[in-house]
C-alpha positions in Angstrom: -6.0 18.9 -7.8 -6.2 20.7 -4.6 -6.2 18.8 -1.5 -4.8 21.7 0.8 -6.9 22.4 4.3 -10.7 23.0 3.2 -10.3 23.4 -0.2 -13.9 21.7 -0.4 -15.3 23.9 2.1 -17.5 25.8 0.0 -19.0 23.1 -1.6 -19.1 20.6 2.1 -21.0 24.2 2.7 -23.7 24.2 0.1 -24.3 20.3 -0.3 -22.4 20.4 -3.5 -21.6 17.4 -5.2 -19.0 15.8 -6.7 -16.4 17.4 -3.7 -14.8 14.4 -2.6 -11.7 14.1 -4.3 -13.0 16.8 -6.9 -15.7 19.4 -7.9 -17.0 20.5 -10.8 -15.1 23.4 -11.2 -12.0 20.8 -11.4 -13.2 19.0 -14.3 -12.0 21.2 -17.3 -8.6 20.9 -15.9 -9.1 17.3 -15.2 -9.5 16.8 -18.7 -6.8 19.5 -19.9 -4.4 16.5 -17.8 -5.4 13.8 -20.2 -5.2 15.7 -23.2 -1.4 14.7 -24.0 0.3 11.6 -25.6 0.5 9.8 -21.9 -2.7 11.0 -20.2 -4.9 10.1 -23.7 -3.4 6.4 -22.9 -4.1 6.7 -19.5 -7.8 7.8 -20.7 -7.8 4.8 -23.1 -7.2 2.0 -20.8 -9.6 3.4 -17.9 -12.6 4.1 -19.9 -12.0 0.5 -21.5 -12.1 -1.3 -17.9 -14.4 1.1 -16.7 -16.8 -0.1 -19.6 -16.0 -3.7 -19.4 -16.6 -4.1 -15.3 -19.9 -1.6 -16.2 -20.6 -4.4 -18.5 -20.0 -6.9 -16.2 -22.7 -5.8 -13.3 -25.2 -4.7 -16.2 -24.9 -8.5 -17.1 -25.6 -9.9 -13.6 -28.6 -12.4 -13.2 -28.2 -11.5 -9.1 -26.9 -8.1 -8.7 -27.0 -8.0 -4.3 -24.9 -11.8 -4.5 -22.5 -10.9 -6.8 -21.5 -7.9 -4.7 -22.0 -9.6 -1.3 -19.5 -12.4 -2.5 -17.0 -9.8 -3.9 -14.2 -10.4 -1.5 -14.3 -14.1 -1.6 -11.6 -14.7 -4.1 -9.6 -12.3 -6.3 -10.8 -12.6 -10.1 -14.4 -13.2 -9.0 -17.6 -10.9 -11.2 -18.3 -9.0 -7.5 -14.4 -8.2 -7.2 -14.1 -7.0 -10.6 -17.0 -4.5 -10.4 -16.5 -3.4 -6.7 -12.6 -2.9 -7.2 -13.3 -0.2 -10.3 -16.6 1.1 -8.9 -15.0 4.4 -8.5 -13.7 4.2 -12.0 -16.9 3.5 -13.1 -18.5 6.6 -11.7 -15.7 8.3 -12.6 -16.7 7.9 -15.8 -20.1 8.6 -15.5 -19.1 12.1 -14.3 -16.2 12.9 -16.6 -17.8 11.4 -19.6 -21.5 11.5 -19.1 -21.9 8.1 -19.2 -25.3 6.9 -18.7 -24.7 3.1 -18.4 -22.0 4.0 -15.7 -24.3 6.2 -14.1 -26.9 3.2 -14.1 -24.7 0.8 -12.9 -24.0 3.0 -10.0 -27.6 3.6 -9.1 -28.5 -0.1 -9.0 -25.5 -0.9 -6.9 -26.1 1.6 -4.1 -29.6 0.3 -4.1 -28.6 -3.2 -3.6 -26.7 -2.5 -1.0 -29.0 -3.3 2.1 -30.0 -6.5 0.2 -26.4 -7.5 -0.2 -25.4 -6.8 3.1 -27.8 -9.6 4.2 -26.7 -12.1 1.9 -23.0 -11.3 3.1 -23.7 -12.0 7.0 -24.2 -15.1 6.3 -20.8 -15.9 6.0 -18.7 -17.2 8.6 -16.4 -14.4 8.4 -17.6 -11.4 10.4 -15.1 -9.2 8.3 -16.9 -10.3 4.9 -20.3 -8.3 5.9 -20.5 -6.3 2.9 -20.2 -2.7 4.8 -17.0 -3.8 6.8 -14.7 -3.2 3.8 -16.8 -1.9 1.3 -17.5 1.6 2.2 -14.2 2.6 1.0 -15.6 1.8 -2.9 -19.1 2.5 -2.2 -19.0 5.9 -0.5 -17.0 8.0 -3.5 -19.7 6.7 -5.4 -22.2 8.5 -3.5 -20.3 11.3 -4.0 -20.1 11.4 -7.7 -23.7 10.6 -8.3 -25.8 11.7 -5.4 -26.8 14.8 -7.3 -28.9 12.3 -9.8 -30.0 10.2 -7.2 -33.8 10.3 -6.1 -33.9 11.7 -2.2 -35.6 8.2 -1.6 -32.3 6.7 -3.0 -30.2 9.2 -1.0 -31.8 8.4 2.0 -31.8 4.9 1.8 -28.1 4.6 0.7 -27.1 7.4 3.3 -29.3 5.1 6.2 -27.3 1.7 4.9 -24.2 3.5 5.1 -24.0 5.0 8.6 -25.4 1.7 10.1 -23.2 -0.4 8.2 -20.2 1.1 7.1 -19.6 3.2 10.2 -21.6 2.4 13.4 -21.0 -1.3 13.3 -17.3 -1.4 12.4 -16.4 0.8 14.6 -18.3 -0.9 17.3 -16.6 -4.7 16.1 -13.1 -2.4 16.1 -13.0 -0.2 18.8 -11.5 0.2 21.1 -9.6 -2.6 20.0 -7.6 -1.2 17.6 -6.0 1.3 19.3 -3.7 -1.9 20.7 -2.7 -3.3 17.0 -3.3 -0.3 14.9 -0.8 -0.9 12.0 -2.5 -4.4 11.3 -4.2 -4.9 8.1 -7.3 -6.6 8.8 -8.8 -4.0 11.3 -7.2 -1.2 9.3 -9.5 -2.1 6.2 -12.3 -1.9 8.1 -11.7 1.9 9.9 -10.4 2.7 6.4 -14.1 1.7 5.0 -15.8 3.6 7.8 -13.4 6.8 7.7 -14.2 7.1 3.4 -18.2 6.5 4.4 -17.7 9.3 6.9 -15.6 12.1 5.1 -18.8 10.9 2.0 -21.3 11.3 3.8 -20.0 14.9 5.7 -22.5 17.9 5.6 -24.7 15.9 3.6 -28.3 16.7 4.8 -29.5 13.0 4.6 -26.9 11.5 6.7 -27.4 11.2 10.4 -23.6 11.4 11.3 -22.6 12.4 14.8 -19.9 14.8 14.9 -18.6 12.9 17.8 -18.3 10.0 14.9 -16.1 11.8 13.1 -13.7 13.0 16.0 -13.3 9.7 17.0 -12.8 8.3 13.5 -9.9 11.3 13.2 -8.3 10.1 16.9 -8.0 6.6 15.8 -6.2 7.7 12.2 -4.0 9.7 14.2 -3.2 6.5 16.0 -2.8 4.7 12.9 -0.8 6.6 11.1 1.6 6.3 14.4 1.3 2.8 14.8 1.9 2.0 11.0 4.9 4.3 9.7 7.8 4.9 11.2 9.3 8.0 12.4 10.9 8.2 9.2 8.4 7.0 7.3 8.9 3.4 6.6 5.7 1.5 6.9 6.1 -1.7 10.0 4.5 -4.2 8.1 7.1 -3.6 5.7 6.8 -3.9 1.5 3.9 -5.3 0.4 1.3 -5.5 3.2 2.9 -2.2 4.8 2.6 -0.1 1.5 -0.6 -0.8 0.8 -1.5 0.3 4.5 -0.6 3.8 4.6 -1.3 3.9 0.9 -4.9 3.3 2.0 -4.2 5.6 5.3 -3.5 8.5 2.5 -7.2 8.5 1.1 -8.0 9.2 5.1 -5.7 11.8 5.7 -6.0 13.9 2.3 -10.1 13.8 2.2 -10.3 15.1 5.9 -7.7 17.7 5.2 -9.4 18.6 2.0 -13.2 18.7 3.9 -11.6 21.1 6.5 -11.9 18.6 8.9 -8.4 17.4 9.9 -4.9 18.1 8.8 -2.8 15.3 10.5 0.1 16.1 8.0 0.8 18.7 10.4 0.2 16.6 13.5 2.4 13.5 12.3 5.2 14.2 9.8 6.4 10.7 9.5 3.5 10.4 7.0 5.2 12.8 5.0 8.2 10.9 4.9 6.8 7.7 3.8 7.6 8.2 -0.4 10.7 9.0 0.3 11.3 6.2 2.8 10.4 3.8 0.0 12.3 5.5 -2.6 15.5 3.7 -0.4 13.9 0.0 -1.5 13.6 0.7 -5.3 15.7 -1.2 -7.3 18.2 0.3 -8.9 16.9 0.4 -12.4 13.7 1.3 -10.9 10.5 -1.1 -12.0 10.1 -2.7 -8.3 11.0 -2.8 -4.8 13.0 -4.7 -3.1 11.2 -7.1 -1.1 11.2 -7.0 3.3 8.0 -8.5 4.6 5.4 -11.4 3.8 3.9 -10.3 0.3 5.6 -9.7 -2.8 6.8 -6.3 -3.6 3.6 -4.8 -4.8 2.6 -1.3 -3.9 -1.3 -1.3 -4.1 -2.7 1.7 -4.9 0.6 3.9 -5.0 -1.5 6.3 -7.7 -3.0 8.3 -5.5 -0.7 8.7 -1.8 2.8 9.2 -3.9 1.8 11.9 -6.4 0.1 13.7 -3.1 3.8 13.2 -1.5 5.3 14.5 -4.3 3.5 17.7 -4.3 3.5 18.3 -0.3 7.0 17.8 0.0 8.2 19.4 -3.4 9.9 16.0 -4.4 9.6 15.2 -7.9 11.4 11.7 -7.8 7.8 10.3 -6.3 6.6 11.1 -9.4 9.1 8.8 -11.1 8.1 6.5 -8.5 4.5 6.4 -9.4 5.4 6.0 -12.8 8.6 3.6 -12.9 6.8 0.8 -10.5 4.3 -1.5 -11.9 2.2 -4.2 -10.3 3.4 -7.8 -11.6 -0.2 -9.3 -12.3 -0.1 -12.5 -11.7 3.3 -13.0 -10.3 2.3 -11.5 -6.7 -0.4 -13.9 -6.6 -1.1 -16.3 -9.7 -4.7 -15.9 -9.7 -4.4 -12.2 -10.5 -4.5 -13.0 -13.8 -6.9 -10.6 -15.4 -5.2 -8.0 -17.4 -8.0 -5.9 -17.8 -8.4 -5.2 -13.9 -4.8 -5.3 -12.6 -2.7 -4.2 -16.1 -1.5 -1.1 -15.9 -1.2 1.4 -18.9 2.4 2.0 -20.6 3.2 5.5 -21.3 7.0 5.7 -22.0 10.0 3.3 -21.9 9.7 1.5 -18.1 7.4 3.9 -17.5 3.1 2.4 -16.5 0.6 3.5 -14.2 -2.6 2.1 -13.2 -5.3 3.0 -15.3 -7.3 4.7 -12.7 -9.5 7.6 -11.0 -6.2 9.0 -8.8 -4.2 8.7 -11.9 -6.3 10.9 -13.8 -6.8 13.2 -11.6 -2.6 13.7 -11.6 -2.4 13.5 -15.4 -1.2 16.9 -15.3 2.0 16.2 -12.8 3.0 12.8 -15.7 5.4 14.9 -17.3 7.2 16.7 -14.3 8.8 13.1 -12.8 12.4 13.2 -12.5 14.6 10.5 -11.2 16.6 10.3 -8.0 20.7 11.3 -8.3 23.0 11.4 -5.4 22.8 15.5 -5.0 19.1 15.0 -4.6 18.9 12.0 -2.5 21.1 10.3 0.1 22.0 6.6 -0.6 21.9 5.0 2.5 18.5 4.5 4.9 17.7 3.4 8.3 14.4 2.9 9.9 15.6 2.4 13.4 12.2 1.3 14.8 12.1 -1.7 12.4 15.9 -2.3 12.2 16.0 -2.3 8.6 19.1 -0.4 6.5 19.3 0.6 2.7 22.9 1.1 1.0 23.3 1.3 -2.5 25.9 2.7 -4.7 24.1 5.5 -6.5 20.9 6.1 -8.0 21.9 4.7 -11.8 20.9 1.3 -13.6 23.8 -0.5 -13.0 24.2 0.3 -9.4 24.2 -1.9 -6.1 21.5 -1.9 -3.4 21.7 -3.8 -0.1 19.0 -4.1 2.6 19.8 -5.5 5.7 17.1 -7.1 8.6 17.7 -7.0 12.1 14.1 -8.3 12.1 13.0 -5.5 14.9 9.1 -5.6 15.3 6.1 -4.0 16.1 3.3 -5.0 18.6 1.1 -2.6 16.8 1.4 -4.1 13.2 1.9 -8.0 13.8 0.8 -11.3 12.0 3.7 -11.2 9.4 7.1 -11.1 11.9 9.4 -13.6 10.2 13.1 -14.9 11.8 14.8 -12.8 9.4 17.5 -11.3 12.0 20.7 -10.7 9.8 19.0 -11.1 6.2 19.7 -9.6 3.4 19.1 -8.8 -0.3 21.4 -7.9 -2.7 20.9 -6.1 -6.6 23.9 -5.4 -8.7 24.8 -4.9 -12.2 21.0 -5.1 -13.4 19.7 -8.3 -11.7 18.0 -8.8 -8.0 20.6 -11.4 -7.0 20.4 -12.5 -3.4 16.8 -12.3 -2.9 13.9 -12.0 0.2 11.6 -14.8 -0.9 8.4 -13.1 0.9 5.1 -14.7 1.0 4.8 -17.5 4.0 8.9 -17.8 3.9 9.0 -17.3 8.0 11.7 -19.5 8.6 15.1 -18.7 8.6 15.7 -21.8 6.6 14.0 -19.5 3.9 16.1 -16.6 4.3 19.8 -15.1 3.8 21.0 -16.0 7.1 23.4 -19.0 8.3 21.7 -22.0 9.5 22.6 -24.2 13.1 22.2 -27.9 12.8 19.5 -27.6 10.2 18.0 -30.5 10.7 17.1 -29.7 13.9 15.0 -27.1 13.0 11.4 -26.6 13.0 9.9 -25.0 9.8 6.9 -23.0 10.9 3.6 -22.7 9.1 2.4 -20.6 6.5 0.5 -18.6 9.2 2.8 -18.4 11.8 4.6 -15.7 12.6 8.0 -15.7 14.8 7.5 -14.8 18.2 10.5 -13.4 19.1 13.0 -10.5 17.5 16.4 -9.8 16.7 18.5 -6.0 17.1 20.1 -4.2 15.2 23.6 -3.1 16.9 25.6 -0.6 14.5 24.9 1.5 11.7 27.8 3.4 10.1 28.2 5.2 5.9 31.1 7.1 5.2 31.9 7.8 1.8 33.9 4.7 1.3 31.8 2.1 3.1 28.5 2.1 4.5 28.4 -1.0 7.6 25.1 -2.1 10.0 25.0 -5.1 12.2 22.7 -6.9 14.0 22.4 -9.5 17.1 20.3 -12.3 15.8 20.8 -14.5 18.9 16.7 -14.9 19.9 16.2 -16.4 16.7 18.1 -19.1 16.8 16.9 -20.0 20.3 19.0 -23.0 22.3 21.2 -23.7 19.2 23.6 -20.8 20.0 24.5 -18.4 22.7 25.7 -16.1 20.6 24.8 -15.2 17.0 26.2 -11.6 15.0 26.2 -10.9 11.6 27.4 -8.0 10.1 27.3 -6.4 6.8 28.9 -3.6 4.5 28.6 -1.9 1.0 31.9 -1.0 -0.4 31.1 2.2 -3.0 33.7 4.5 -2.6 35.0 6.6 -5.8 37.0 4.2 -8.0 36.3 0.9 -6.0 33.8 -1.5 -8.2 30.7 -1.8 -5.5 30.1 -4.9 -3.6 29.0 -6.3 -0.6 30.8 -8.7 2.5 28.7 -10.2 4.9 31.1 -11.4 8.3 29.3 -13.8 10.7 30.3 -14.8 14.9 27.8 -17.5 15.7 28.8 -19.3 18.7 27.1 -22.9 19.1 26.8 -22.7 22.7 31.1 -24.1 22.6 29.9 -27.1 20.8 30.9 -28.3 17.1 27.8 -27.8 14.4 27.0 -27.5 11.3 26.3 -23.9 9.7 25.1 -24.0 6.4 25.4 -20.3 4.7 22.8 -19.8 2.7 21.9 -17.0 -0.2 18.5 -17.3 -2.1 18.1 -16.2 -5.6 15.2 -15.7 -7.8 14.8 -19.0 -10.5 15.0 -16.2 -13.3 18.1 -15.3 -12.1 20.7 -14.8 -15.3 24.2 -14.3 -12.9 26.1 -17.3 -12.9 28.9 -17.9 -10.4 
């Protein structure tokens, strides 16, 4: 698929449609993609949820509440439908699918209705168009060309009030001062999709000074998010899925001729490859660093684009070799249908959706890391956070190690993990990061001061202060980093080091030492060392 700098210019040109992430002329080979052993699974398991969420809103006795209430819980009818809306129209357009098509049709039109149902919530960022552009607009895309002009113009009118004008006006300027953070992110991410949907269309009223203000804010974004070197700052988990969403931004303005911010900030560019350094080392998942679990939401679409930008087939294997652990992320993500993923080799899934057919053709062309492709250790510097491992094999070892460095720019999930780390070796995740609302250092790999003198903090507070990383060293032999975790601990100590290495060197067995200097401000205390592991765990000591 051809996302190079205005490939879509001829048909942005002539009011074409489909040209979003595809044209016409893209279909045959589209379909060519799925026509082998893993893309007809693929095919399988996306026209079956397609179909069943189609199902779903064709069944609804209130079509505009269902879809304003969609982002109320997870598993709810209005998040089912809206979360494979593109699939859905997808399938309409791949398939000729006239009960997609339908279902389509009567959820653009709902759309104003809906959007007055959802301001009554108490929520500002639950109005319908604050997040939902980003499913609704590629909808327009694919089916505008069946649409009435009535139903055009009606949906176009909705879209630039909703989706656009007023999120930008609820986050603007505003988010030029936190603009790695989630929350605002999902709405600009809504209002960017709307935008680059609705671009040379001739019912939208869209001002091109819109548009360069939309593209001045994602170049801020994609700043205040990643890393220089690409890791995302709100780390695994929360981080992921931000510049995973970023990449629809990016790709559709450089594909509409509008933008090419690839060129402009190369740490987006480095991202797959950044996260390549927190994959286990038998693949499958990542190795949890933030407040989530160690999903990678929507990882279809912005890592096979990597792959082919930066000529680095391994992204490919890691599109392919993750998976998203319904219902062990959060329990209630419990439908299979919406969240499973399909299987197409041995530890091999992807999710069953539009990006992933539209890369059927690159399923075959994965290849794993080794050490002559890939280094094995990582830093991000800006976040403090190192990646050793042993190798790129199975039965290798992979440590991560938190100076818990933050960012202004991406905060609400900063936890007192200065001098944590996780540890995999010999097939198991063994000392692990225990994520989701674990803020306090009484929940992480660190040694504890008086314990029971601490104060736990809340699920929803974040730590205020930061630790620093000091020393990062690999040599062949032993890769060391080290960090001054003093802040943390506040009054209990005046002083408070840790440092780690990874022993791997040619005919040594690989494992890790952790060496701690905590000072109690000269007074005697009790430190309590502390390692979590995961209940599953199989290792026995």
């Amino acid at each position: 698929m051809n996302f190079s700098f205005n490939a879509a210019a001829s048909l942005v040109a002539d009011d074409v449609r489909p040209r979003l992430f595809f044209g016409s002329d893209d279909i045959p080979s589209i379909r060519q993609g799925l026509n082998t052993v893993a893309g007809r699974k693929v095919w399988q398991l996306f026209v079956n949820r397609a179909r069943t969420f189609a199902g779903v809103a064709l069944a609804a006795d209130d079509l505009p509440t269902m879809i304003a209430k969609w982002n109320t819980s997870w598993n709810n009818p209005g998040t089912q439908v809206v979360r494979s809306l593109v699939d859905i129209a997808t399938l309409a357009v791949l398939d000729d699918d006239e009960q997609a098509f339908e279902v389509c049709r009567r959820i653009l039109a709902v759309c104003p209705a809906a959007e007055e149902i959802s301001l009554s919530s108490s929520q500002g960022r639950q109005r319908l168009g604050y997040s939902t552009g980003f499913y609704l607009a590629p909808v327009y895309d694919m089916i505008s060309s069946r649409l009435t002009t009535a139903e055009r113009k009606a949906f176009c009118d909705w879209a630039v009030e909703s989706a656009i004008t007023k999120t930008l006006d609820r986050i603007d300027p505003n988010i030029f001062f936190t603009p790695g953070g989630n929350i605002a992110l999902s709405g600009f991410d809504s209002a960017f999709v709307t935008a680059m949907s609705l671009y040379g269309d001739r019912y939208a009223k869209l001002n091109p000074k819109t548009i360069q203000r939309l593209i001045a804010i994602l170049e801020v974004a994609l700043s205040g998010s990643i890393g220089p070197n690409g890791y995302p700052l709100e780390d695994i988990g929360y981080g992921t899925y931000v510049t995973a969403k970023l990449a629809f931004n990016v790709e559709l303005a450089k594909r509409l001729g509008i933008a090419d911010l690839t060129q402009t900030t190369p740490r987006y560019h480095q991202f797959g490859r950044a996260i390549l350094h927190f994959t286990q080392p038998w693949g499958q998942h990542l190795s949890n660093t933030g407040d989530h679990g160690d999903d990678f939401g929507m990882r279809e679409f912005i890592l096979p684009r990597l792959a082919v930008d930066t000529n680095d087939p391994s992204l490919l294997w890691l599109w392919q070799t993750l998976c998203y652990n319904h219902g062990a992320i959060h329990p209630v993500n419990n439908n299979e249908i919406l969240y499973g993923e399909a299987v197409i080799g041995k530890n091999r899934q992807v999710p069953a959706t539009m990006p992933s057919l539209l890369f059927a053709p690159l399923l075959a062309k994965a290849k794993r890391p080794t050490d002559t492709t890939h280094p094995t250790a990582f830093l991000c510097r800006r976040r403090g956070l190192a990646s050793f491992r042993s190798g790129w094999r199975d039965n290798d070892s992979l440590l991560i190690f938190d100076s818990s460095q933050r960012s202004d720019g991406a905060q609400g999930h900063h936890h007192d993990s200065a001098g944590h780390f996780s540890f995999s070796a010999i097939g198991e995740y063994f000392a692990i990061d225990t994520g989701r609302y674990n803020v306090s250092q009484s929940c992480h790999n660190v040694t504890l001061v008086n314990a029971e003198q601490q104060v736990n903090r809340d699920e929803w507070s974040q730590t205020t202060v930061e630790g620093r990383l000091t020393d990062y060293a690999t040599d062949p032999f032993v890769d060391t980093a080290a960090c001054d975790a003093t802040p943390q601990y506040g009054a209990a100590v005046r002083k408070a080091e840790r440092r780690v290495g990874l022993v791997k060197g040619p005919g040594a067995p690989a494992y890790a030492w952790v060496v701690d200097a905590i000072n109690a401000n000269d007074k005697i205390a009790t430190f309590d060392w502390q390692m979590q592991c995961a209940p599953e765990s199989r290792l026995a000591l």
